[in-house]
N, C-alpha and C positions, 0 to 999 in steps of 0.2 A: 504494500500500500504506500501513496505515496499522499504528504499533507504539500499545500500549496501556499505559502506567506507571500502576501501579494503587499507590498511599502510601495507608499506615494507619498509624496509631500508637496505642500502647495504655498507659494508666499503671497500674504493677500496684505497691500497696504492700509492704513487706515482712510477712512473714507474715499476710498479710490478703487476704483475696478480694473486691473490689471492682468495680464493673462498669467497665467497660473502656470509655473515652472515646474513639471510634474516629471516623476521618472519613476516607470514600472520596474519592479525587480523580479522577477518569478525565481523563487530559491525549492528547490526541491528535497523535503529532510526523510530520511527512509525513520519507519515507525517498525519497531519489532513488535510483531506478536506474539505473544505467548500461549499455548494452549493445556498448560498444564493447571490452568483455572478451569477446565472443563469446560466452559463458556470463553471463544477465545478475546481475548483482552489487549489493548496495548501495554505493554509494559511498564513506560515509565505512569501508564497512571493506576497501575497496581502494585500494591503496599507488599513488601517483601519477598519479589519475586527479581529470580535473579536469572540471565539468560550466558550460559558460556558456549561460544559458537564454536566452530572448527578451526578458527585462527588460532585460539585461544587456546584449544587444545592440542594444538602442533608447538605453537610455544611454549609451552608446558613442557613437551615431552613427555606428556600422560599416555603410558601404553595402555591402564584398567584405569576403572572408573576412580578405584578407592582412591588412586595418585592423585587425581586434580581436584576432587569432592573435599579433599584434606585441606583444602586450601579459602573453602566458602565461607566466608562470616557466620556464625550462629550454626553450623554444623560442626559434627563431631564424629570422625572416621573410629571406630573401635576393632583393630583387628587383634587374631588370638593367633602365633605363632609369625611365622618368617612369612614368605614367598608360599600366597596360595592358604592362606590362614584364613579361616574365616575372617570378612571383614562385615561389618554394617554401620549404619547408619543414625547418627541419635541429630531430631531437630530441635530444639526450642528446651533442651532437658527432657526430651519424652522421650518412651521407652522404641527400642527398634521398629517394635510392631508396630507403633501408631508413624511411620513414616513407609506413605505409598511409595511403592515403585512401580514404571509405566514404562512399555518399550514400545513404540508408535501407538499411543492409546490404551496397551493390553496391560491390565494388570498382573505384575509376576512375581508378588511377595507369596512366600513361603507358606502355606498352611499349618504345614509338620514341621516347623520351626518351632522351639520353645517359644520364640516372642512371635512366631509371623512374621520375621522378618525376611527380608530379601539379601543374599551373600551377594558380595559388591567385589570381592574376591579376583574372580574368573571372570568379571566383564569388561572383555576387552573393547576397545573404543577406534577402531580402524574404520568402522562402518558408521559412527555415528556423525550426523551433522549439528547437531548440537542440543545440552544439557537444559534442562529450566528447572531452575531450584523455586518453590512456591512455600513459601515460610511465613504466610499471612492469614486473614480471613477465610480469604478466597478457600483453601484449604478447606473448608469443610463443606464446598460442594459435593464433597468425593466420600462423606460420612464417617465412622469412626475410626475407619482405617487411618486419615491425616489427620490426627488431632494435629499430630508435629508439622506436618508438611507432605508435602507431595515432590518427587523427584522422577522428572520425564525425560526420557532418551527418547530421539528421532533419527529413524539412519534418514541416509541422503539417496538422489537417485545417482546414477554413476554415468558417467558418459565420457566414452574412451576406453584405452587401457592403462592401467595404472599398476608396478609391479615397485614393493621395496625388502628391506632386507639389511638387518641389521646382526652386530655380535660383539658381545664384551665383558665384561667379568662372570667370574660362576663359573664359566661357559655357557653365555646365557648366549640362543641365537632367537631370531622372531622375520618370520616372513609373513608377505600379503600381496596374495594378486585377488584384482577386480575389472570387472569389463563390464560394458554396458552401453546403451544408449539412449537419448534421453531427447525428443523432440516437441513440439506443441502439441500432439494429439497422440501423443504416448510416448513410453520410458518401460525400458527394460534391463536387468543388471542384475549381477550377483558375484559374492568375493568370498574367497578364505585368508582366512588366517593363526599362523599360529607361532606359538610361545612355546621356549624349552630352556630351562635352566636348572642347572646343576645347586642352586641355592647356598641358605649358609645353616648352620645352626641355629635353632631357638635357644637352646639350651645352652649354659654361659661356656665353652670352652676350658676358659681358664679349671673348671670344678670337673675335667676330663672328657665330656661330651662333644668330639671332634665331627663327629658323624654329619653330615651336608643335607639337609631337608631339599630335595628338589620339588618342580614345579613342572605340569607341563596345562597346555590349553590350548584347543584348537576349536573355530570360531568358523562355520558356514551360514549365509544368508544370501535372501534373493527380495526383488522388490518391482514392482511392476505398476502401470497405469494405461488404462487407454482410454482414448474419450469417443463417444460415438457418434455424438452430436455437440455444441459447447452447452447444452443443456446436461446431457447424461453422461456419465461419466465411474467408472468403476477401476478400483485400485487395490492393492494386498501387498503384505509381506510377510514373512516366515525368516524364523533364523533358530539355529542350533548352535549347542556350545557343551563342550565336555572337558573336565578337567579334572586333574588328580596331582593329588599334594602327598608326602611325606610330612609328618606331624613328629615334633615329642612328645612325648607321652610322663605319665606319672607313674613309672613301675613300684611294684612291691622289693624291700620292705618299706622303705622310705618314703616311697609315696612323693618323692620332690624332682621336680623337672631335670628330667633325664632323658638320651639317646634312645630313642626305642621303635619298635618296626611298624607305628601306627602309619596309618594312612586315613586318607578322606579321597572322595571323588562325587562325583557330581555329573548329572544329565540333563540339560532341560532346553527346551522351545519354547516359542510363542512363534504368534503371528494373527494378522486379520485379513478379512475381504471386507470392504464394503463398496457400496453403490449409493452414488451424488446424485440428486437429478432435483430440476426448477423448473415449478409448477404454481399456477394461481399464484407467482407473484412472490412462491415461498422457498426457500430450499427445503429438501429434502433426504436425508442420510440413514441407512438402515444396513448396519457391520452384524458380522458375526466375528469373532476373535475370542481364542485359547491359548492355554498357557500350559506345560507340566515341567515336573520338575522331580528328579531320583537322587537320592543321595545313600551313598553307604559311606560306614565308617566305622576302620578295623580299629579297636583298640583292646586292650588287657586292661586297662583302667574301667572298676565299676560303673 
């Protein structure tokens, strides 16, 4: 959307009718919108909502979500172990559960989570165009789930090829190809990607626990749109993501953070379809979208 500030000015003498020195300015300012108030919003006139785009997260150098999240006003990243720890999310002082997580509209917090929360861990950020953190009112469109807030991923459409690839300590290495293309009456695309690293220890070294927690995650998604008329118009996306961590663990007798052969892993998708279409003057939207989500996790601790 684009707002249009139109400045004139005129010099009018006293009692005297003179022609008027006028100069149009047409300045064009872009207005983000935000749609993680459910109801989409301008941003700057919504109370605690914050929008991080894709510049922002290349500048960062945020590979998962938890890296650049750690860095928002009033949030709070709490991860449990190294590389691939559980990570979540606390807004405003409220507990995990009460902070939505959304990935193009879907909701994909945890049910079988002690709090319901969503691991922030394994979500890698190759595909996303950009974060809206919603840490106001607004928040309680979306009902008990946000008391704290609402945090909304949106991948992008892709157009072209795009291929990178990186490597550096740990032996950490991280690849991603995506292709796609993206026109005025449609857009097609889809990328993998994926994370390997050799990690470090949870456990303090120094008290003998040398042992290397690694991390691995690999990331497939696709995303589509086509229009049929500029009235109707139908769009979806799906994505998967699998990961699995080495943990320490609290062995017997001692029971204190120690080297041990725990693990955690992780499965899960989302995605939606819906269909646009404008009628009698109204728009019109009717999605279907789902989410699931598997976790095991090996440990000898009770």
């Amino acid at each position: 959307m684009k707002r249009h500030l139109l400045y004139s000015t005129a010099i009018l003498a006293a009692g005297l009718t003179l022609p008027a020195f006028a100069q149009d300015i047409d300045t064009e300012v872009d207005e983000v919108v935000v749609t993680a108030t459910r109801l989409p919003a301008i941003v700057a006139d919504t109370p605690g909502a914050r929008v991080i785009d894709e510049a922002a997260i290349q500048q960062r150098g945020a590979v998962f979500a938890a890296d650049v999240l750690a860095d928002v006003p009033g949030l709070s990243v709490v991860r449990s172990g190294a590389f691939g720890g559980v990570a979540q999310v606390r807004i405003r002082g409220a507990t995990p559960g009460k902070t939505l997580t959304l990935v193009d509209g879907v909701p994909v917090n945890d049910p079988a989570e002690v709090n319901g929360a969503f691991d922030f861990s394994g979500f890698e950020l190759g595909d996303i165009e950009r974060i809206e953190v919603l840490s106001g009112p607004q928040s309680s469109l979306w009902g008990s789930d946000a008391i704290g807030g609402v945090i909304a991923f949106t991948t992008r459409e892709i157009d072209g090829l795009r291929a990178e690839a990186e490597a550096g300590s740990f032996d950490t290495v991280r690849g991603r190809l995506a292709a796609g293309v993206a026109k005025e009456t449609y857009a097609i695309g889809a990328w993998v990607s994926r994370f390997d690293t050799d990690g470090i220890s949870a456990a303090d070294e120094a008290d003998g626990n040398p042992e290397a927690d690694g991390f691995e995650n690999t990331t497939i998604g696709a995303r589509a749109r086509y229009a049929f008329t500029p009235d109707v118009q139908i769009d979806g996306s799906v994505r998967w993501s699998d990961s699995e961590a080495d943990i320490d663990g609290f062995p017997a007798p001692s029971f204190a953070l120690a080297d041990t052969l725990d693990t955690t892993a992780s499965e899960q998708w989302s995605g939606f379809a819906r269909l646009k279409a404008s009628a009698l003057g109204l728009s019109h939207q009717f999605s279907v979208s789902a989410s699931d989500i598997a976790r095991d996790t090996v440990s000898e601790f009770p």
